[in-house]
N, C-alpha and C positions, 0 to 999 in steps of 0.2 A: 290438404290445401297447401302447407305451409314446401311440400316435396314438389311442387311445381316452382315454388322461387326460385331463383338464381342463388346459389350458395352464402355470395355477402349479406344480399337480404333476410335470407333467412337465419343467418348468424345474428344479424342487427335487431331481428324481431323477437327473437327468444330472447336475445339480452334485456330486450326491455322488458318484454313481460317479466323476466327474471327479476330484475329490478325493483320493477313495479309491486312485484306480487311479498319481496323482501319487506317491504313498507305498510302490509297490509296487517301484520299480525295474523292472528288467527280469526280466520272468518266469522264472523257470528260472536265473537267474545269480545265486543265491546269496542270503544275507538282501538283506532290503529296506532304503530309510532310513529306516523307523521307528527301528532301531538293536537292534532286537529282530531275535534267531535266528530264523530258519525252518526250523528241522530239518535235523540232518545230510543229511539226502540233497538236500534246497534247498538248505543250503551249500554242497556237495559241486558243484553246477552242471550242465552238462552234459544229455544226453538224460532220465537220470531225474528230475531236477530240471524240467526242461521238463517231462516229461509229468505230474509232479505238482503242478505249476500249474496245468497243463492241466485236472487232474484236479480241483482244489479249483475253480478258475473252473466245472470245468461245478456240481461240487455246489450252489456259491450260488446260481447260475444256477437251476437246477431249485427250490433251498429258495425261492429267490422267487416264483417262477410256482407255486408250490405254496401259497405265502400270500397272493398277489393273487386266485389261485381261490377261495382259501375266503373272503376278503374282498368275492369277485362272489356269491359262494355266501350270505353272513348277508346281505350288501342285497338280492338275491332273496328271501332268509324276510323282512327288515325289509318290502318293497317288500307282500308276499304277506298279511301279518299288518296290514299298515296299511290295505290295499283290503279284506279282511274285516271290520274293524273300521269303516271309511266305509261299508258296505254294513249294517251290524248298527243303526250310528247313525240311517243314512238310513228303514229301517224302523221302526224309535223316532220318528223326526220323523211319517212319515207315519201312525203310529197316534195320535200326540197331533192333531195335525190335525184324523185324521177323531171326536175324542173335541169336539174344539170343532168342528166341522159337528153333529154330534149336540146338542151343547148349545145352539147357535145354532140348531134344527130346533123343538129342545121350547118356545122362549120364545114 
């Protein structure tokens, strides 16, 4: 996914995650060093703590592939509504045209 961005973007997005994921500690071992709780059972550590890492990793994971689609999705309508409209224009030009052929006809 991330090999279809534009270069700066995808520089910008690794960074974050990079960032983000710097502040997370180790998955499943308890709060993070934000300093801020992660939930009794992420305190708590151990298998369920991992799996519900696991579990909140995939949910971002999915919330984002689900907002990059609809963001391919409005520049598909942007993309779709701006060629209708060059096409709307183009035939506006080509009838003022043929309005001056006409008037260049009668002199």
């Amino acid at each position: 996914m991330a090999r279809f961005l534009r270069p700066d973007v995808r520089r910008l997005l690794t960074t974050q995650l990079r960032m983000t994921s710097d502040q997370l500690g180790e998955l499943g071992k308890g709060a993070g060093k934000g300093g801020g709780g992660g939930g009794s059972v992420r305190e708590a550590g151990g298998a369920l703590g991992k799996k519900q890492a696991a579990e909140e990793e995939m949910y971002f994971r999915r919330k984002e592939q689900e907002q990059l689609a609809a963001l391919k999705q409005h520049h598909q309508e942007e993309i779709d509504h701006h060629k209708k409209e060059i096409s709307r224009l183009q035939s506006e030009i080509d009838r003022h045209k043929g309005k001056i052929r006409k008037l260049n006809h009668d002199d």
